[in-house]
SEKOL-674716 format. One record per residue (C-alpha): residue in three letters; x, y, z. Coordinates in nm, 3 decimals. Layout:
N
<tigu res="ALA" x="X" y="Y" z="Z"/>
...
//
This chain:
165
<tigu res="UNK" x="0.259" y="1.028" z="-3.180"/>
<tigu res="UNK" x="-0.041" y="1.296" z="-3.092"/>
<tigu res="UNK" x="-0.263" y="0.981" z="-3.065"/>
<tigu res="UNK" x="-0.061" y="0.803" z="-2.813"/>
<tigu res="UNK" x="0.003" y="1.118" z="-2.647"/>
<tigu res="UNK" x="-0.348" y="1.161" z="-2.632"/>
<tigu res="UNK" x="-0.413" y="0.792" z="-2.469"/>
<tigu res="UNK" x="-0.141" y="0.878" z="-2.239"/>
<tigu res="UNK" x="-0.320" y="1.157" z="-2.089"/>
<tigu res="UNK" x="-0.664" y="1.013" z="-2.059"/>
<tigu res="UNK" x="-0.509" y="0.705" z="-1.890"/>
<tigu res="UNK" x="-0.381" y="0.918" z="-1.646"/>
<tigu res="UNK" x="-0.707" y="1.136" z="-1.573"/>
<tigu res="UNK" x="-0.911" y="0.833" z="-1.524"/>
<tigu res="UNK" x="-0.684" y="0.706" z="-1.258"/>
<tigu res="UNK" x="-0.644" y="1.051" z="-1.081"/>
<tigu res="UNK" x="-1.006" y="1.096" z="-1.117"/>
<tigu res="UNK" x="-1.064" y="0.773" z="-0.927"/>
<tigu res="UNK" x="-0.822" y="0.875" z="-0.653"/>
<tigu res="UNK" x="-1.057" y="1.246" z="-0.604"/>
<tigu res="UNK" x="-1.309" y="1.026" z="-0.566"/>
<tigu res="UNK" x="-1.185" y="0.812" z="-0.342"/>
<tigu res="UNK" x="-1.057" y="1.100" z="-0.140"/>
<tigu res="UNK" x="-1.406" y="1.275" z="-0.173"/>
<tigu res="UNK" x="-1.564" y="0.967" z="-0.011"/>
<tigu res="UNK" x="-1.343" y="0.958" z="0.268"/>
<tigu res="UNK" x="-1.411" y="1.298" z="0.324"/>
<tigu res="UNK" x="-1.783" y="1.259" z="0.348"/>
<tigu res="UNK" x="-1.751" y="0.950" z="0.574"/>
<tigu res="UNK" x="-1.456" y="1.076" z="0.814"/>
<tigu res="UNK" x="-1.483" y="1.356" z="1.093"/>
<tigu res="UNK" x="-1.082" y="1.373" z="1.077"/>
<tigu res="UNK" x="-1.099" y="1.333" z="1.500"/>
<tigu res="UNK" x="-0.816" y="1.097" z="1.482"/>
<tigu res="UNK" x="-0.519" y="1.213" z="1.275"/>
<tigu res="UNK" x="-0.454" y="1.056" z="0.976"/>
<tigu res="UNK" x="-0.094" y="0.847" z="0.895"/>
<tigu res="UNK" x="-0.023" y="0.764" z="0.520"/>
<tigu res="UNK" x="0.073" y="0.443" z="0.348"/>
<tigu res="UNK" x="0.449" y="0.541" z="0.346"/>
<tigu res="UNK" x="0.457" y="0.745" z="0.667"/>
<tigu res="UNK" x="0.343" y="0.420" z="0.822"/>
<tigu res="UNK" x="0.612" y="0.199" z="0.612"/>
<tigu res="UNK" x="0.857" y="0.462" z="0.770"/>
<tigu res="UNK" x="0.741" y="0.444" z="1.106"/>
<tigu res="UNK" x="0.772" y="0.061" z="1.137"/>
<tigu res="UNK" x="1.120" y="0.091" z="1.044"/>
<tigu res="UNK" x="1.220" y="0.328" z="1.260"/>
<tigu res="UNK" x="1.015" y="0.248" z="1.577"/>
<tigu res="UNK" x="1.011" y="-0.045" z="1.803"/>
<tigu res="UNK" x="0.748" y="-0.016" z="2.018"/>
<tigu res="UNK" x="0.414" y="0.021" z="1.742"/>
<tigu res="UNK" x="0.064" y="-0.146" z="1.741"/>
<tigu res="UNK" x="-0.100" y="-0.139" z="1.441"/>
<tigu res="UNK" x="-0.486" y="-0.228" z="1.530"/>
<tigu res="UNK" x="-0.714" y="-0.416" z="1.222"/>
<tigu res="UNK" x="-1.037" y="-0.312" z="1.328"/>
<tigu res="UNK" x="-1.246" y="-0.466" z="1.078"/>
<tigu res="UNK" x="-1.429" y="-0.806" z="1.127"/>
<tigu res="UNK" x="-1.265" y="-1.171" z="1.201"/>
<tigu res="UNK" x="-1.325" y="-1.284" z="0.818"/>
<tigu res="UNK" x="-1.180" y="-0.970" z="0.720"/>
<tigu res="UNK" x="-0.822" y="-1.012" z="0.883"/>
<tigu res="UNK" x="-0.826" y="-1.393" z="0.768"/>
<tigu res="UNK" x="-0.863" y="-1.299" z="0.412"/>
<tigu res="UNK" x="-0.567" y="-1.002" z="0.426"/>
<tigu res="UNK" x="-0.421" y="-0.773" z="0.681"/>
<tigu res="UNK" x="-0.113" y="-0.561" z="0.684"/>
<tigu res="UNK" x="0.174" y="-0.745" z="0.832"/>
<tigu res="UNK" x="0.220" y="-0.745" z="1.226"/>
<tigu res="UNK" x="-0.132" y="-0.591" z="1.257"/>
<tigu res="UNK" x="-0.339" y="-0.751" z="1.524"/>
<tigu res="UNK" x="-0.731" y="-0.768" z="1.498"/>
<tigu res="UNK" x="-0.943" y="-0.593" z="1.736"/>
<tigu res="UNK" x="-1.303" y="-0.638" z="1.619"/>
<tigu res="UNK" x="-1.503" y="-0.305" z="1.516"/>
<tigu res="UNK" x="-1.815" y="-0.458" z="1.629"/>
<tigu res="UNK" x="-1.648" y="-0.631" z="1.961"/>
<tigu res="UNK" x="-1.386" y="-0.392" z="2.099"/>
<tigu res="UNK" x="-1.236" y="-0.386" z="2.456"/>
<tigu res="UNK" x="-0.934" y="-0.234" z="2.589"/>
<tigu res="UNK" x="-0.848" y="-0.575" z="2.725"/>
<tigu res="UNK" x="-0.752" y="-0.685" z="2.350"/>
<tigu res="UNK" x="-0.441" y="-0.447" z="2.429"/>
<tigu res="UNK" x="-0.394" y="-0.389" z="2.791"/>
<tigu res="UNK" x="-0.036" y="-0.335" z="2.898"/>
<tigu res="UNK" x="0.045" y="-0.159" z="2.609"/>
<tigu res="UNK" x="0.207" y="0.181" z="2.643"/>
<tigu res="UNK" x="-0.043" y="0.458" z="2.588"/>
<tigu res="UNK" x="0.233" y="0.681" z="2.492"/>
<tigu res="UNK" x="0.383" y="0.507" z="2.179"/>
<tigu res="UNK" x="0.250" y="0.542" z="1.860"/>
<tigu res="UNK" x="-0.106" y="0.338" z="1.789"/>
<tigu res="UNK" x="-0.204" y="0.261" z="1.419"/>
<tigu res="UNK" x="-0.568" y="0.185" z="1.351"/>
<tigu res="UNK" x="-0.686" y="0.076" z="0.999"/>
<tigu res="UNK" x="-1.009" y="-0.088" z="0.859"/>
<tigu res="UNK" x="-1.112" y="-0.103" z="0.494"/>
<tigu res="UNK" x="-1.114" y="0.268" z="0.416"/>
<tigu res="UNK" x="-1.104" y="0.422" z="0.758"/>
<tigu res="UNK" x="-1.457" y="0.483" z="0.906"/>
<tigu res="UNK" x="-1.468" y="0.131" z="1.156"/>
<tigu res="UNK" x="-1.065" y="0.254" z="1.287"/>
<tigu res="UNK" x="-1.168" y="0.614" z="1.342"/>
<tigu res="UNK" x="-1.448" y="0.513" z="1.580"/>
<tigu res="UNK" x="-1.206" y="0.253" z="1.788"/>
<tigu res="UNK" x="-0.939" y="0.572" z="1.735"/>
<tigu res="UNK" x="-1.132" y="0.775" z="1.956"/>
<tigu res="UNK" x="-1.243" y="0.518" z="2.200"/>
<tigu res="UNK" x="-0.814" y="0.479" z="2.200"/>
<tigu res="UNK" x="-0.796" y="0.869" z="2.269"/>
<tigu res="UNK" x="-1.077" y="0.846" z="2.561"/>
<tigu res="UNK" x="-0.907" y="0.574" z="2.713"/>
<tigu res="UNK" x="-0.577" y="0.826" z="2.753"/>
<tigu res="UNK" x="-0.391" y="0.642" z="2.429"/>
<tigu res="UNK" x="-0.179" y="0.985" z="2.336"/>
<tigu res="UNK" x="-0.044" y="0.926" z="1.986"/>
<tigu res="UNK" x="-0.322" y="0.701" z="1.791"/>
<tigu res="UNK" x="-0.318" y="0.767" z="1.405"/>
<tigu res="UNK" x="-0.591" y="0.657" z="1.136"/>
<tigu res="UNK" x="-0.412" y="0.475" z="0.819"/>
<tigu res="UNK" x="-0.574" y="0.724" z="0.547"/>
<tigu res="UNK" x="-0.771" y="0.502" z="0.344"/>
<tigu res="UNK" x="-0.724" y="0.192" z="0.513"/>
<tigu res="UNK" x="-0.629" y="-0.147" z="0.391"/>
<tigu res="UNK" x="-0.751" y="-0.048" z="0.022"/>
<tigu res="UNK" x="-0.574" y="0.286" z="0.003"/>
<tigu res="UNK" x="-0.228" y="0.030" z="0.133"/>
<tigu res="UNK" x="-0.304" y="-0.239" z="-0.142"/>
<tigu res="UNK" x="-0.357" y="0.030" z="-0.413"/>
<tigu res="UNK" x="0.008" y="0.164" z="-0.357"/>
<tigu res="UNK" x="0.125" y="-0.175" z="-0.421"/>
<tigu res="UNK" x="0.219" y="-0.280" z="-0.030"/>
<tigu res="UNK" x="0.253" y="-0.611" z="0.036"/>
<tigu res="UNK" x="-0.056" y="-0.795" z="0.297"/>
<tigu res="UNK" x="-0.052" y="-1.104" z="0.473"/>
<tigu res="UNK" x="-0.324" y="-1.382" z="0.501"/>
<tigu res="UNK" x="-0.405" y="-1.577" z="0.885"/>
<tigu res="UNK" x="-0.149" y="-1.810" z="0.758"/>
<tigu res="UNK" x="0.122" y="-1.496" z="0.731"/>
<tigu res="UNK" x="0.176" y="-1.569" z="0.391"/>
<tigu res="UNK" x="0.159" y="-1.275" z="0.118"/>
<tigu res="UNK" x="-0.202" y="-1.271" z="-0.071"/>
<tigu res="UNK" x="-0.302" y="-1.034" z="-0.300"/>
<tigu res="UNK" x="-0.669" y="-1.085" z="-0.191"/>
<tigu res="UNK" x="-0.873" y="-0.820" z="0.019"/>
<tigu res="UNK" x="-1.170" y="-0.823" z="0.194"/>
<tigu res="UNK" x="-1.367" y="-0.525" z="0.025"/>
<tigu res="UNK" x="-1.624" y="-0.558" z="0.296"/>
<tigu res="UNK" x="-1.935" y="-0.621" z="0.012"/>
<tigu res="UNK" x="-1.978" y="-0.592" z="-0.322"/>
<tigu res="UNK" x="-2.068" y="-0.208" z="-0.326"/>
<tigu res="UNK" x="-1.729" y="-0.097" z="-0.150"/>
<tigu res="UNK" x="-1.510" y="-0.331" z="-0.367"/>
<tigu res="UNK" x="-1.509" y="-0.023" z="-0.619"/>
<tigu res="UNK" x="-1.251" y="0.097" z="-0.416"/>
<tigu res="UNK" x="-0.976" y="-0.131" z="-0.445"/>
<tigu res="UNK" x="-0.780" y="-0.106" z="-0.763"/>
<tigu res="UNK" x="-0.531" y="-0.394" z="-0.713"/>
<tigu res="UNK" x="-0.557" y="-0.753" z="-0.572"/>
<tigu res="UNK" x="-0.849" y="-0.974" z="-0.582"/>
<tigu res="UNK" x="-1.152" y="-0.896" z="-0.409"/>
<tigu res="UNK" x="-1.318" y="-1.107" z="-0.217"/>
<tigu res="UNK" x="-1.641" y="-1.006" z="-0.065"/>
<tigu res="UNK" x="-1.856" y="-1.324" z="0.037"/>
//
C-alpha cells in the first residue's frame, strides 16, 4: 500500500513539475501587456457571449493542422487590421498562438488600433489541448494533432500528436 502510495505521489509531482515549468517559460517569454484569459474562462465566455473573435495568430500550416473551433487565422508574420475590419472594437477579442508570445504581439497591435477588451489565451493552443479541449482541423473535423511549431517547443504539449514538419 506505502509503495503505491508512494508511485501515486511521484506521478503527481512530475506532472505539476511540468506545469511550473511551463508556467516559468511563459513567464520569461511574456510581458503580460495583454491580459491573459484561461482555457475555461474562454469555454465560458463562448457560451455566454455572442459577439466573440477568437484570432489564431500562428502561421497558415499551423491552423490547417489544429485550431480551436470558430477561431479564424490572422497570420503572426502577415497581420493587417483588414483581416477583421468591421468588427466591434468593444466586444471581447481572443488571441492565441502556440503558447502565447506570436498573440501577445498582434494583442497589442489590437489595443493600438483602439480594440478595448482583447485577452491572450494563457498558454495558447498547447496549454487548451493539455486540459483535454477538443480542436478542429481546416476540414472542421476534431484532430488530436497540433502544430508544436518545431521540434524544440513540442516539449510542451502533453496530449495529442505532434506534428512539427
Amino acid at each position: 500500500m506505502n509503495r503505491l502510495y508512494l508511485v501515486l505521489v511521484l506521478l503527481m509531482s512530475t506532472q505539476c513539475m511540468g506545469q511550473k515549468d511551463f508556467d516559468a517559460k511563459l513567464n520569461s517569454l511574456l510581458s503580460k501587456s495583454v491580459p491573459f484569459i484561461y482555457t475555461n474562462e474562454l469555454t465560458e465566455l463562448t457560451e455566454n457571449e455572442d459577439e466573440i473573435l477568437i484570432l489564431d495568430t500562428r502561421s497558415e500550416k499551423e491552423f490547417q493542422v489544429s485550431h480551436i473551433p470558430n477561431a479564424i487565422f490572422i497570420d503572426y508574420e502577415d497581420f493587417s487590421i483588414e483581416s477583421i475590419k468591421g468588427y466591434d472594437k468593444k466586444s471581447p477579442v481572443i488571441v492565441y498562438c502556440s503558447v502565447g508570445y506570436r498573440s501577445e504581439k498582434i494583442g497589442e497591435e489590437l489595443q493600438e488600433l483602439g480594440f478595448s477588451d482583447v485577452r491572450n489565451l494563457y498558454g495558447g493552443i498547447f496549454d487548451w489541448k493539455n486540459k483535454g479541449y477538443e480542436v478542429v482541423n481546416n476540414m472542421g473535423k476534431a484532430t488530436d494533432s497540433v502544430h508544436t511549431y518545431n521540434e524544440n517547443w513540442s516539449k510542451w504539449l502533453k496530449e495529442g500528436v505532434k506534428v512539427y514538419e
